[in-house]
N, C-alpha and C positions, 0 to 999 in steps of 0.2 A: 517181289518177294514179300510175304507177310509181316508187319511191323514185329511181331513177335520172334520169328529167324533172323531178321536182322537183328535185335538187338542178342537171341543168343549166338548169333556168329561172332559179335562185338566182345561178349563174355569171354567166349572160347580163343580168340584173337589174342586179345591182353591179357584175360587171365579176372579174377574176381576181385582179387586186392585192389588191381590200378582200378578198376572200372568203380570201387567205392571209394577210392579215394578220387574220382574222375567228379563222383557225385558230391562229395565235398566243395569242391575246386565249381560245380556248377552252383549248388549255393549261395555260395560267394558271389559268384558273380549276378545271381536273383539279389541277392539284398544287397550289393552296388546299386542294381539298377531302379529299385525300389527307394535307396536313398538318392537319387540323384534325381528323384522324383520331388524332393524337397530343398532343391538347392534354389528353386523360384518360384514366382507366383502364381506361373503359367504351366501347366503340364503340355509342353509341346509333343506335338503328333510323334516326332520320332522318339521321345524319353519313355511315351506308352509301347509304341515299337520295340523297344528294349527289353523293355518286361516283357511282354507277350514272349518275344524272341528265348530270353531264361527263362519262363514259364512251362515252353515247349522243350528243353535243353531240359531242365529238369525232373519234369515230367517222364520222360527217356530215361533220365538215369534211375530216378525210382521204380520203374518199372523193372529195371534190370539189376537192382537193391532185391527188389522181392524174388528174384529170377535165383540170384547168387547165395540169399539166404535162405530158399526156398520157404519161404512167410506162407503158412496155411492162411488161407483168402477166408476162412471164418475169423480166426483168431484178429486176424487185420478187420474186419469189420466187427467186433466185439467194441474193439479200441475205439473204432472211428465211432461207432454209439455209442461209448462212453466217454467219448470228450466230446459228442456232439451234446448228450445230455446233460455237462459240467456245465457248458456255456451256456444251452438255454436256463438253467438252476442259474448261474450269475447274470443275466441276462433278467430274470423274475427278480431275484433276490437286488438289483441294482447296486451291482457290486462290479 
């Protein structure tokens, strides 16, 4: 099945509410896994495993963010060039 039916079967299943509040709750568990990246000196194999792991988790749930609010794929990339162009402006400006 198409990455895209499964997650609107996911939608239709629970319903839109849980599923962004699912993406919350993933989140969370990305910036656990991203702090627990600083708990030592050493980033062990499985603490990048982790990330990766809620990277991919995440990744899902925004996709299915954009599904349930149905986000015009312009307007979303409007955004992402304008905060791509904030950062390189802070980035030149050394800020």
């Amino acid at each position: 099945m198409p990455d895209r039916d499964i997650m609107a079967a996911a939608v239709d299943k629970y319903g839109g509410a849980r599923q962004l509040v699912k993406c919350c709750e993933e989140l969370g568990e990305l910036t656990q896994a991203i702090c627990k990246l600083f708990d030592g000196a050493q980033w062990s194999e499985d603490d990048i495993e982790a990330v990766v792991e809620e990277v991919a988790d995440v990744e899902i749930m925004i996709a299915q963010v954009r599904m349930i609010l149905a986000i015009d794929p312009d307007m979303e990339q409007r955004w992402h060039d304008r905060k791509l162009r904030r950062l390189w402006r802070q980035l030149d400006d050394g800020t």
